[in-house]
C-alpha positions, 0 to 999 in steps of 0.5 A: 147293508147297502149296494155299495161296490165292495157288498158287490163284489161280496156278491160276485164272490158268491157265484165263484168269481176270484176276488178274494183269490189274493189277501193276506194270507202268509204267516208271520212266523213259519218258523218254530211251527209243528208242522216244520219240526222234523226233530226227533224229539218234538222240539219245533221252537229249536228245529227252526230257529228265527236265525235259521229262517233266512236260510231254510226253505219252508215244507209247508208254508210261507212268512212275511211282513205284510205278506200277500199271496193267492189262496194256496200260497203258491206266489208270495209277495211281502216287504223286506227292510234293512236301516243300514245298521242290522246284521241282517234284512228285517225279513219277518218279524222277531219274538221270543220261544216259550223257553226264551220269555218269562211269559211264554213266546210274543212276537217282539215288534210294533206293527198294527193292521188297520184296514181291510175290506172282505174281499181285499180289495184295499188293505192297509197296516202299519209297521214301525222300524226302528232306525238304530240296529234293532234289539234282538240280543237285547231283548233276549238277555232281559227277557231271560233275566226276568222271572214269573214275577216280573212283567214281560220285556216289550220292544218299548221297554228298550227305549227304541222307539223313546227319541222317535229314531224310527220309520213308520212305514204303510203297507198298503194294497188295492186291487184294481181287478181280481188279479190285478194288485196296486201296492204303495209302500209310504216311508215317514222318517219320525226321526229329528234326523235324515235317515237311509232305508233299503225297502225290498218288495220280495216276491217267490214261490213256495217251494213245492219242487223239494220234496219229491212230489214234482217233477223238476220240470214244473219248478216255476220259475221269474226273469227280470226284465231291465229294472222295471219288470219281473215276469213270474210264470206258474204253471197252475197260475200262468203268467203274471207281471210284477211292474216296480216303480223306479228300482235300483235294481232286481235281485233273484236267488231260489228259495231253496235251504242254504245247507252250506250255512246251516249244517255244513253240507254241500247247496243244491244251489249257487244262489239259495234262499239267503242270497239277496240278504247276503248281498244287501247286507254283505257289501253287494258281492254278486256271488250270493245272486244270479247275474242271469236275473232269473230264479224262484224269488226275486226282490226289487231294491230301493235305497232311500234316504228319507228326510227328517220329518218327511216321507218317500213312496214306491209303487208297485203292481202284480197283475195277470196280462201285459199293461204299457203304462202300469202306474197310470191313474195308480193313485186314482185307484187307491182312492176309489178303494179307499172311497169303497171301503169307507162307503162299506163301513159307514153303513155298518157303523151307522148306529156307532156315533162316537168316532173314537169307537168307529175307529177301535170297530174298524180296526178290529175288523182289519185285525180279524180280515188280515189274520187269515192264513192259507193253512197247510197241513198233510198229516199223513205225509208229515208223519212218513216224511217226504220221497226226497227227504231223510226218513223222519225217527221211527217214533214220529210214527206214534208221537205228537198228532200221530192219531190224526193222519186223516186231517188234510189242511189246505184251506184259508182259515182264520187265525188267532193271529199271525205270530204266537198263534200261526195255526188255527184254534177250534174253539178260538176259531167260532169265536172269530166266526161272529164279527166276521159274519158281520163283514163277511157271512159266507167267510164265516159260515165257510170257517165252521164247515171247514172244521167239521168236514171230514178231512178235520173232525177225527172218525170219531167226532172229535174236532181237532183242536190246535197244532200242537196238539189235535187232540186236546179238547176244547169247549164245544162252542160251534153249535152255538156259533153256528147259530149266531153267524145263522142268526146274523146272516139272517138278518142281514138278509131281511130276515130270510136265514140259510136253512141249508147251511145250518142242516149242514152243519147239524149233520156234522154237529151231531157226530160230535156231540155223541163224541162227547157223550161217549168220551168225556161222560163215560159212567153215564151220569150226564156229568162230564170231564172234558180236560183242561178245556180250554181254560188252562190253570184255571184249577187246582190240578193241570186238568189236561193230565190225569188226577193224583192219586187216582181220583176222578174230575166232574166238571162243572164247566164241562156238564155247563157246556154240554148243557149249553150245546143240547139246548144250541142243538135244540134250537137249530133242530127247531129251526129246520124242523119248520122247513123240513118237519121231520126234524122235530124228532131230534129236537125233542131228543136234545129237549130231553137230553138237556133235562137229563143234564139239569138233573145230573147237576143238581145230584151226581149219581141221580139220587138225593143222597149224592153230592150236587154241583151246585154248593148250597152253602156258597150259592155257586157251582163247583167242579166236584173230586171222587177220591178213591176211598168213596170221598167226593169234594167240592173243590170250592174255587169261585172261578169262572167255571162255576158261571158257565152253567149261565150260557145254558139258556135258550128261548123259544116263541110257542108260536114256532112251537105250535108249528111243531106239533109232534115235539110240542107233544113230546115236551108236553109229555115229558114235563109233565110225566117227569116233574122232578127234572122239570122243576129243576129248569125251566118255566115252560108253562109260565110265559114270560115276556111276549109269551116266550119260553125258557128252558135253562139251568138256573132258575130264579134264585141260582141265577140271583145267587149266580149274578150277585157274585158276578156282578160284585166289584169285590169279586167277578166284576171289574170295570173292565169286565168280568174276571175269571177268578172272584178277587176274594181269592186274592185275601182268601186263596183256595187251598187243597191238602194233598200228600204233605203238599199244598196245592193253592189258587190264588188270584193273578189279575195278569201274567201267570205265575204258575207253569201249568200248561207252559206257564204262558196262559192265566185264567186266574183272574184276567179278563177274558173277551170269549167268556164275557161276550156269551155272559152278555149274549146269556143275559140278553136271552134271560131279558128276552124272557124276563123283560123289564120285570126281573131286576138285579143290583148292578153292581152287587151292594150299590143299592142300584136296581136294574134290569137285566138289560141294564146290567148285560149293557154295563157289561159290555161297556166296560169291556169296551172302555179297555179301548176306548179312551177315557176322559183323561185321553187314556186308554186302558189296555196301554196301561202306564205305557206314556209312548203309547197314550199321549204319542199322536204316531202311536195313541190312535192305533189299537192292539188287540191283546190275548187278555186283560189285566183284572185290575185295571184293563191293562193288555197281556199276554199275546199282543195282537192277537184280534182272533177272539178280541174282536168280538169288541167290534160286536159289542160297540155294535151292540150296544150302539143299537141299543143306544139308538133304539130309544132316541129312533123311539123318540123320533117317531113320537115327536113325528 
């Protein structure tokens, strides 16, 4: 990557400098979070309510719209807007509970991110108001009406947006230095009509004051100064100046729990957290807002009206020292930033030629770089409840994340997204960890350490898996996450690798793979049952409960995953064995340790006689059920489950192994003293291209039987991907007999109609982006091996020969056409949405949904969720260097 300005200060951040100290870091919903549910039955969708969060003042964390702050959230900054038509600001951002959608909870709006640098240094997301009074009830009432069959009610579906009676509204940020913030907030009226529009710079501190903890006389505390001015003085930060540009006038209250609205009790204040609402909305009473111009949040007050088709700006600027003229050379300096961050993506993208994908990539990346969150979660003090604050239920004590009271949070941590998921996701969270690695590499090796530290992974070595409940479990994907972010780090910088980092992470890694050895393979059989994992009614049972009638799950993705990490283990314990030799002992325990999985697969019991993952009569992988009378049973669902064992695949070059002496020996030792695991995986005495070794669950025939099911149209392969579930169980559900009942798997190609984990996840037939990219990163290590030589029909029964390259490209092509628009100027995740295809305000922007439709790409689930879709980014990158490989070969030639 170039020297440019913005790889500078990247640089500079490495030695500690603060240019990343302010982002985006605020939620877009605090509310409805486990970690603000005090209730005594867990309840957190109804403890804070959407109606309450105006009123009540936040324990551990903040929420905006466009929301910006430091790194630990202390001094928050986020825009408020009122079309003159609403009961209240448009303060956050709406969307439905779990219980209130046929779906499960989505946030209800139009908003897109569609720029951001690593550091910050300019961002810029759109949000788009409707100008007619926003649809809440409207929304709830057909939303309730809709049952599982029915598709989730959109805020396009109400016909808000249908006359273009809306404002477009940019949010943009540029630092000028480290704390030094420009904002331009830019109103278009897309409207046939002039329109009026209150515009609310906020700024406040999270309230740290209320809970018992500090004294009063640390209470930050803002003054304005006439109608230009807020002074905002922390006494961890200082002082800093809030400079606004023409405002009507300064409004301040305290960002502290309206108890009066809320539960009818007494205000600790005259002026609390609702005030500036109640004034804007309420007719301007001064009542509800300090005349003295000083309090804990504060906001400046714009009221425009914006012509039909035209727009209006407010300047703003946040910065640590006194200036004369803040908004002096102001859009100057935004277009510098703008100048840097395009400098620092055309190097990135400089393979990508189509300009349609360069702008799908960098949105992706905005998505990625925008749904960090200052994090903050002390579960040992959430348990016992605060000094100042009501004792929480004494059955708190032992309920929801009650085992984890050693996990202190306080960290920036890349989010799934910023609405439906304001929390991280373990496994979701390595996923993130490789198109962040390309803008950012220490950002991402940085997400990966914070979740092993030991204020995260339980004692036991368990990685806790999300808020709801730290204990679930999750795939172990960070091995090999780890070693993507290493790899790519590495060749970023000219092939020199951070060692130290992945030493670091092994140590941490290898608790927690004992933790799996030891919880979810307890008859000692090298088969594992991790639970759900992550894929959620994936199966015939709710896996993330026990089995009816006493009978015992071995999985075949759980035994596939932990095949996958011995060999992930393997290869960074090879990788620092070549620095510090002393490692090769632990590569050759995960060498054997993997064979003893292989073995485990191919016989459970590890005799001939027992039943085998692996179904010769279908030619797939099957999760296996012990009932108990002795009777096991292949639970024959041709899932996703059942291509896993696919990702356990690794390569190793014998000319690192012969660096390696005394793990060279061991390997050579153990192949040859125990054939029968050794036929069962690998060819480590047939080199395969460039002499490369494999080491893999599947050999030559599975993995043919394996791609000839995935890349059949009539069952994985979509032309957007692969499926989770084969569609040959739309014409042929899966059905299992139990006790008079029927249990049955059928194929749902969108929503789930099933309420298994609340009815709001489907991995019974979408398109999935994690599992789809470690599919094309799986084929590409099988090429790497195989070359050119090992051809496969892509797709099943077209007669079409390819190589494995070929078909890893197809893939990966197909998945990126969900975005890209198709000849028609159409793009597959709108589906028939014609707002969203043929609009010039909407068609160029891209949301990143959860999953896709198996069928035709359409997006579902959560929609804007770029956490684990933006390995998209990854993909156009991919497959852009594959495309200029051939045509740089061609240069050369004619040279």
């Amino acid at each position: 990557m170039a020297n440019g300005a913005e790889k500078v200060r990247l640089t500079l951040q490495k030695e500690n400098k603060g240019w990343k100290k302010w982002g985006p870091y605020l939620s877009e919903r605090q509310w409805g979070t486990v970690r603000e549910d005090y209730s005594n039955n867990g309840d957190a969708w109804n403890y804070i309510t959407h109606e309450m969060a105006r009123s009540k003042a936040y324990r551990w964390g903040e929420e905006g719209i466009g929301g910006f702050s430091d790194n630990k959230q202390h001094i928050c900054m986020a825009f408020s807007f009122w079309n003159h038509r609403d009961k209240f600001l448009k303060e956050r951002l709406f969307g439905l509970t779990n219980r209130e959608s046929n779906h499960g909870e989505d946030v209800k709006e139009m908003y897109y991110y569609l720029d951001s640098t690593p550091t910050h240094s300019y961002m810029r997301m759109l949000y788009k108001y409707p100008q007619q009074a926003f649809p809440y009830e409207k929304i709830r009432q057909e939303s309730a009406r809709r049952g599982k069959d029915d598709p989730e009610y959109e805020i396009m579906d109400t016909g808000t947006f249908a006359a273009d009676e809306y404002f477009d509204i940019d949010i943009e940020y540029a630092k000028a230095d480290q704390e030094d913030v420009l904002m331009r907030v830019t109103v278009h009226n897309r409207g046939p009509e002039d329109a009026p529009i209150t515009i609310l710079p906020t700024i406040w501190f999270r309230n740290t004051w209320s809970w018992g903890y500090e004294a009063f006389n640390y209470k930050p505390m803002m003054n304005g100064i006439a109608n230009r001015l807020i002074e905002v003085t922390h006494r961890k930060h200082g002082k800093f100046n809030l400079y606004l540009d023409n405002a009507d006038e300064l409004l301040f209250c305290e960002n502290e729990t309206n108890f009066k609205r809320l539960y009818g009790t007494p205000n600790a204040t005259a002026y609390p957290k609702d005030g500036i609402n109640d004034y804007v909305v309420g007719g301007c009473s001064t009542s509800t807002i300090n005349p003295n111009h000083i309090g804990t949040k504060a906001a400046g007050l714009f009221t425009r009206t914006v012509k039909a088709g035209e727009s209006i700006s407010i300047r703003l600027r946040l910065v640590n020292h006194t200036i004369s003229e803040p908004f002096g050379g102001f859009d100057d300096m935004f277009a510098k930033r703008i100048r840097e961050a395009n400098e620092f993506y055309d190097e990135l993208q400089k393979d990508v030629k189509e300009p349609d994908l360069c702008s799908i990539q960098r949105q992706a990346y905005a998505g990625m770089l925008w749904n960090k969150q200052f994090y903050y979660y002390n579960v040992y003090e959430w348990l016992k409840g605060d000094p100042s604050q009501p004792e929480p239920a004494y059955g708190r004590k032992w309920g929801r994340n009650s085992g984890w009271r050693h996990l202190y949070s306080a960290n920036l941590i890349s989010m799934p997204d910023k609405w439906e998921y304001p929390w991280f996701a373990a496994w979701d969270l390595a996923f993130h960890c490789i198109p962040l690695a390309r803008v950012d590499a220490d950002f991402a090796k940085r997400q990966l350490e914070i979740l092993l530290r030991e204020y995260y992974m339980h004692p036991n070595g368990q990685i806790p898996a999300y808020e709801w409940n730290f204990s679930d479990v999750n795939p172990p994907v960070h091995a090999w996450a780890t070693w993507k972010v290493y790899e790519i780090d590495r060749e970023q910088n000219e092939g020199v690798g951070d060692v130290e980092f992945l030493e670091k992470i092994f140590h941490k890694l290898l608790l927690n793979f004992t933790w799996w050895v030891n919880q979810k393979d307890d008859t000692g059989n090298n088969i594992f049952s991790g639970g759900f994992l992550g894929l959620d009614n994936i199966g015939v049972f709710d896996r993330s409960t026990p089995m009816p009638f006493g009978g015992k799950l071995e999985q075949a993705d759980a035994t596939g995953w932990m095949a996958m990490y011995t060999l992930n283990m393997l290869r960074i314990s090879v990788e620092i064995s070549l620095k510090k030799p002393v490692y090769q002992d632990m590569a050759s325990k995960f060498f054997e340790h993997f064979l003893h999985i292989a073995g485990a697969m191919e016989a459970i019991g590890g005799n001939a006689s027992s039943i085998s993952l692996w179904d010769e009569d279908d030619q797939f992988y099957h999760d296996v059920i012990h009932i108990p009378n002795g009777q096991s049973i292949l639970l024959k669902v041709r899932s996703i489950v059942g291509l896993i064992p696919l990702f356990a695949v690794e390569i190793l070059d014998p000319q690192m192994v012969d660096k390696l002496p005394i793990f060279k020996r061991r390997v050579e030792w153990v192949l040859a003293n125990r054939p029968d695991l050794a036929r069962l995986i690998s060819r480590w005495f047939e080199s395969g291209k460039g002499e490369n070794r494999l080491l893999s669950i599947l050999r030559g025939h599975r993995m043919k039987m394996i791609l000839k099911r995935m890349l059949d149209e009539q069952e994985f392969l979509s032309d957007y991907g692969v499926r989770a579930l084969s569609k040959y169980h739309q014409d042929n559900p899966y059905k299992f007999y139990i006790n008079g009942e029927v249990l049955q798997v059928d194929y749902t190609p969108a929503e789930a109609l099933t309420d298994i984990m609340g009815g709001n996840s489907n991995w019974r037939g979408p398109i999935w982006f994690p599992l789809n990219y470690l599919i094309f990163d799986s084929l590409m290590k099988f090429y790497t091996y195989y070359g050119d030589e090992f051809e496969v029909e892509y797709p099943t029964n077209s007669g079409n020969l390819t190589t494995i390259h070929q078909a890893a490209m197809g893939i990966a092509e197909r998945l990126i056409n969900i975005f890209r628009r198709d000849e028609q100027e159409r793009r597959a995740v709108y589906g028939e949405d014609e707002k969203l295809q043929t609009d010039p305000h909407f068609r160029d922007h891209i949301l990143f949904y959860e999953y896709f439709h198996g069928d035709n790409g359409r997006g579902c689930g959560a929609n804007h969720q770029t956490g684990w879709t933006g390995l998209v980014a990854e993909l156009i990158l991919k497959t852009a260097q594959a495309r200029a490989v051939p045509e740089k070969q061609l240069m050369m030639e004619k040279e």
